[in-house]
N, C-alpha and C positions, 0 to 999 in steps of 0.2 A: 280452341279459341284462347286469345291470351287474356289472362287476366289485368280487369282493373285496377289502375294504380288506384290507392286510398289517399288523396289529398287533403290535409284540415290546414285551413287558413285563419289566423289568430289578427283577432282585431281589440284593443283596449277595450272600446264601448260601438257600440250602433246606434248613431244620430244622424241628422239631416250633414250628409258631408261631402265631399271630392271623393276621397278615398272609397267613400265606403260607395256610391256611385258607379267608382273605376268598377268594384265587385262585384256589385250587382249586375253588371252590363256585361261583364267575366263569364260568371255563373248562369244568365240567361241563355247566351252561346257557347256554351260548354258541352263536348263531346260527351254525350251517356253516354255512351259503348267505351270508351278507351277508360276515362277517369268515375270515381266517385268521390263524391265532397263532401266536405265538414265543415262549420263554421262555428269559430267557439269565440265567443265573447265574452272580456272579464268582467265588465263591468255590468250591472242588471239594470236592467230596463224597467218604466214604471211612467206614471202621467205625470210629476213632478217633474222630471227631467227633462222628459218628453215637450212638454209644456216649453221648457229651455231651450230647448238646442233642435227640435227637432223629431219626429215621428217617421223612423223608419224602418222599425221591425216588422211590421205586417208585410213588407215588401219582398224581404227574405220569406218567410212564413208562404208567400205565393207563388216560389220559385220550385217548391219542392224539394228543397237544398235543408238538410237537419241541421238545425241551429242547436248550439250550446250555450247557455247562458250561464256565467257562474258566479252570480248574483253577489262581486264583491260590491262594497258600498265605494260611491264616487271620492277621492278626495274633495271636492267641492261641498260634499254632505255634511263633512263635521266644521265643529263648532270654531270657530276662531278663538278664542279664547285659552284655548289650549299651548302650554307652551310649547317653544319651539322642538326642543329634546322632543316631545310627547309626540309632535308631528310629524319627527323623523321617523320615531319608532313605528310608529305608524303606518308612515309609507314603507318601510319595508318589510314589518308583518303582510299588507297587504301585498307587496310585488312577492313574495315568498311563496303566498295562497295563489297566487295566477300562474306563476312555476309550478310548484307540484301539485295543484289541481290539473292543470293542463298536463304535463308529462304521464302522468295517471290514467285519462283518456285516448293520450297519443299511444299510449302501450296497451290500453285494454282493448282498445279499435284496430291494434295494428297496422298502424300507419304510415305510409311507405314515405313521403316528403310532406314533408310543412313548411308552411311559409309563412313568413313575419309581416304585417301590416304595417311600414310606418314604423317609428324609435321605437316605440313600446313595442309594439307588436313581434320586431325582429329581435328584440332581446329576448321576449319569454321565449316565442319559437327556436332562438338558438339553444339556449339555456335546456327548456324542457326538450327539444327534440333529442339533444344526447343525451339526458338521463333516461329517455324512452328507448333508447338506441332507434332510433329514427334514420333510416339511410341520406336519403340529402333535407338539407335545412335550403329554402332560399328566402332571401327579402325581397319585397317590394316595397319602394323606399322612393321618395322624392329630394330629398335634400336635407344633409346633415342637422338633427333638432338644432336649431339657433340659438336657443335658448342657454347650452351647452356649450357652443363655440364660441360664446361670447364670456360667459363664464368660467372656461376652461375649469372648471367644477370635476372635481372624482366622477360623475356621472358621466359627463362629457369623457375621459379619458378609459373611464369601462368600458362605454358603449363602442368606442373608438375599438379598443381590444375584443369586442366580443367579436366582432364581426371577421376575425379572422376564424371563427367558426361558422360561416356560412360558406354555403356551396359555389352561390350563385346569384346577383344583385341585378333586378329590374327596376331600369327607372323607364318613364315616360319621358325623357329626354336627351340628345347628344347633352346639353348643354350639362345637366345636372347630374347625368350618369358618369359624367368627366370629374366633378364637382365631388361626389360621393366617393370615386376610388380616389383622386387624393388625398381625402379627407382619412383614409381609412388607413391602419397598419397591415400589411401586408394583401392587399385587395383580392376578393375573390373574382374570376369571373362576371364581365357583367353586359349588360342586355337592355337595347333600347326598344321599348314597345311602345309606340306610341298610340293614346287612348282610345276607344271607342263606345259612341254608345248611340244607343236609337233617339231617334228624334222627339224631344218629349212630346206629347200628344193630351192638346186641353181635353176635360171634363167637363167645362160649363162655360157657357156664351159669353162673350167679349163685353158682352153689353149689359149683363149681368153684372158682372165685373167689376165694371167702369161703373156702374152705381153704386155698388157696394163701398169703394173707395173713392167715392164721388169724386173722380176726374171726368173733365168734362167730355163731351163724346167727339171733339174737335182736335183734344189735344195731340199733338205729336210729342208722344212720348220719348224720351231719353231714359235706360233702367240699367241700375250694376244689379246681377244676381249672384249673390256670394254673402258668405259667413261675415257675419258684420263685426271684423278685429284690424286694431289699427294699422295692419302692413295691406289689407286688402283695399285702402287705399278713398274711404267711402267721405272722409273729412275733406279729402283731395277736389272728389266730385263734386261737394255740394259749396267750396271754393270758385271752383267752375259755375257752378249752378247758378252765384249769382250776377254772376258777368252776361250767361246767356238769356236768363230771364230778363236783362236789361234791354234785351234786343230782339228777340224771338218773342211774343206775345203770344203765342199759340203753345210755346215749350211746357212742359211738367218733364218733373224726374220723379220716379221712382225707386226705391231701395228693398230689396227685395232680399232676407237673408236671417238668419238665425245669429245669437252673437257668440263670441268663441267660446270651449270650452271652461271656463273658470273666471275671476272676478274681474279680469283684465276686460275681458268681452263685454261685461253686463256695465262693465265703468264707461267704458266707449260708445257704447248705443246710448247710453247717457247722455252723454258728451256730445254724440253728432244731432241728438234731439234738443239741446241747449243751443246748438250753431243755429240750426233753421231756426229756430224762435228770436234769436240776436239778429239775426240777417233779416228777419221778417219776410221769409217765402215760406210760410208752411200752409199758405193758401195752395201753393204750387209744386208742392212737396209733400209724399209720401213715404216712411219707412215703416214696414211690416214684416212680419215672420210669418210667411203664408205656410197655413200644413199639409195644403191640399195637393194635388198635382204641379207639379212647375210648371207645366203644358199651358195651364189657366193664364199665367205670369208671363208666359213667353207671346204669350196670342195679342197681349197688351203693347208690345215690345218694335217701335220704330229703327229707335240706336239703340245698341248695347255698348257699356262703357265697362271698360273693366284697370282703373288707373293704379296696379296692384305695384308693391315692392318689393313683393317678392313671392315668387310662384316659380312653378315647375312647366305644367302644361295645363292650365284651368279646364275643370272640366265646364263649369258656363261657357269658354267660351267656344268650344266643339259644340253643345248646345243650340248657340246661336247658330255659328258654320252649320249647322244640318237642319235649322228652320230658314236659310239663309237671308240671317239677319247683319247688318256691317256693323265691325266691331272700331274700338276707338279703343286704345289699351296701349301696354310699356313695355318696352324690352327690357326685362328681366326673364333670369332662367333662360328656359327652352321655347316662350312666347314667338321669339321671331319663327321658330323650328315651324311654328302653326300657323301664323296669322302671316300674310305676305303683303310687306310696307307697300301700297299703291295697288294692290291685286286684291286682297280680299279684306282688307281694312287698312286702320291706319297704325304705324306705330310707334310711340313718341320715348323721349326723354321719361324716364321716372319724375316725379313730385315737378312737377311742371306744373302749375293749374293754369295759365295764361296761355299755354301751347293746348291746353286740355279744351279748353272753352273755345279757344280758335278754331280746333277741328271740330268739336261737336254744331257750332255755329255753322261753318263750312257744310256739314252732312246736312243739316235743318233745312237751309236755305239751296240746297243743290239734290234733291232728291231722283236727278236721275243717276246720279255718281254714287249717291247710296245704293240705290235700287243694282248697280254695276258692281258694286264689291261685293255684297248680298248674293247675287248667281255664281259669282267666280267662287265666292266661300263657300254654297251648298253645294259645286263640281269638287271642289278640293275636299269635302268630308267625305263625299259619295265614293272615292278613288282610293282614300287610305284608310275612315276612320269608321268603319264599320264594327259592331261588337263581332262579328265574325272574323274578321281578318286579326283584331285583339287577342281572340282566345285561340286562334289555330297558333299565331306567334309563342303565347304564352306557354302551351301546349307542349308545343317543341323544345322549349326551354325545359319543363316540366321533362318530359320523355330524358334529356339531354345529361341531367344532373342527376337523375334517378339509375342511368346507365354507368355513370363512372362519376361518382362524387367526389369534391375537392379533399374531403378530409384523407380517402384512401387514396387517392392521386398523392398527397404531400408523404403520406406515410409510407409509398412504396419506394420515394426516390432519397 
């Protein structure tokens, strides 16, 4: 019988996220027999946090999948006050402890490929997999950190460089996986998988619910579900929001999302909670960080709006495609790749609110045309976007790069 590969997949931290989502939905559909997994995370988990961003460790914890915690402390945990100097030093004692912590495990486990989660994730993974001697490195990656690109910052320019140490780059999109090898110096191999996951499934009655967050039992709901940070587009919505409340009498929206990781995130949920009180609809207007099942949140869910500026292949909105709920959302990224303009929602200009409010008004008031994108988007999830078809892809990729790795491919020629 051949033996199992040993996979350990490197994630910065475990919160409520896309990413971390894509993983879980991975790991659930993951081959025993062929692979065995590891999941190491650098950052430690705790109710503080938790509280912030999100509760998703128990969820690993019931897959059966050994998780690694390596309990470095958040940058978000220290103190502002500190000078600048001090916070560099800082961050890179801490990225230092998630390298040779990790490398340590990937060598004591024997670990045949690792894989990088996302910027951070595929720098420790590249970094520690060769000090482990680790046969292939790959990333899974969405789209060049921004934050970088825009900076063109030392980081930006490492991160650029490391990645001519990886094997092998999965994105969830043509669009973005095109986006990633330009971005990169000498490109590895790369691999569109596009996402899969189960259909989320409520916990507790619609009706429940609806009083908890005292929306009325009549209303026809409009919800984004997504990390509440200014590119997913949530100030955009409630722009819209008060165009359609103007005219729909039955509408509520909903906002449904954790806010991003660090201070950018917590100023902006701020911020969109300032808009509804200036606007005056927060009779008709809800924003929460629900922690419970997304199932509960989805069961609530007429439109789904998703008006982002920038995404890859949201995993809300496969979500909805597999409750089949119709989507209203932007081409950016690999979005058109999923959502199909007039077939299974709509797809608009980015920062549009006028174009935004047209079509959710349009859905409201025409609910057999939703009720019709809605079936075409639950056939279209049922056909490609299963976590099975996900992880057999990923698998092969997996098998692919572990059989002749890029680093010994460049070194033979």
């Amino acid at each position: 019988m051949t033996r199992r590969l040993k996979v350990a997949s490197i994630s910065p931290f475990l919160h409520i996220g896309g990413d971390e989502n894509r993983l879980l939905a991975y790991l659930g559909a993951r081959d025993r027999e062929r692979f065995d997994h590891l999941v190491i995370s650098g950052s430690r988990a705790g109710s503080e946090m938790d509280a912030l961003w999100g509760p998703i460790w128990h969820r690993f914890m019931s897959l059966d999948v050994e998780t690694v915690d390596l309990g470095l402390p958040y940058a978000f945990q220290h103190q502002d006050n500190r000078s600048a100097a001090r916070r560099e030093m800082d961050k890179v004692k801490k990225f230092s402890q998630f390298v040779s912590r990790t490398a340590r495990i990937l060598k004591d486990r024997k670990i045949d490929i690792v894989e990088g989660r996302c910027d951070t994730g595929t720098v420790v993974a590249a970094l520690a997999g060769r000090l482990a001697g680790v046969r292939a490195v790959v990333s899974t990656n969405y789209f060049p950190n921004i934050n970088y690109r825009a900076s063109r910052s030392r980081a930006w320019s490492l991160s650029r460089g490391i990645y001519t140490l990886v094997d092998a780059v999965i994105c969830d999109s043509v669009a973005c996986l095109d986006d990633m090898r330009q971005w990169m110096f000498l490109p590895p191999p790369g691999y569109c998988i596009p996402n899969g996951i189960e259909p989320p499934r409520a916990q507790r009655s619609k009706e429940e619910l609806l009083v908890e967050l005292g929306i009325p039992s009549n209303a026809k709901i409009v919800s984004q579900i997504a990390r509440i940070q200014p590119y997913k587009g949530q100030d955009l919505l409630l722009e819209a929001a008060s165009v359609v409340l103007a005219h729909e009498p039955d509408a509520f929206f909903l906002l449904s999302g954790y806010p991003g990781y660090d201070r950018v995130g917590l100023d902006y949920l701020d911020r969109i909670k300032q808009m509804v009180a200036a606007r005056g609809i927060g009779d008709r207007v809800r924003i929460i960080s629900y922690p419970g099942s997304i199932g509960d949140i989805w069961s609530l869910v007429d439109i789904h709006v998703h008006p982002t500026s920038l995404d890859s292949s949201p995993i809300a909105l496969l979500e909805g495609m597999s409750l089949g709920k119709p989507a209203v959302t932007t081409r950016v990224g690999g979005i058109h790749e999923l959502v199909i303009d007039g077939e299974t929602g709509i797809v608009l200009p980015r920062s549009d609110a006028g174009l935004l409010a047209s079509a959710i008004l349009g859905l409201l008031q025409n609910p057999d045309e939703a009720a019709r994108l809605g079936r075409n988007a639950l056939r279209r999830y049922a056909a490609g976007h299963t976590p099975q078809i996900m992880a057999r892809r990923t698998e092969d990729v997996f098998d692919c790069v572990y059989a002749t790795p890029r680093i010994r491919r460049r070194a033979a020629t």
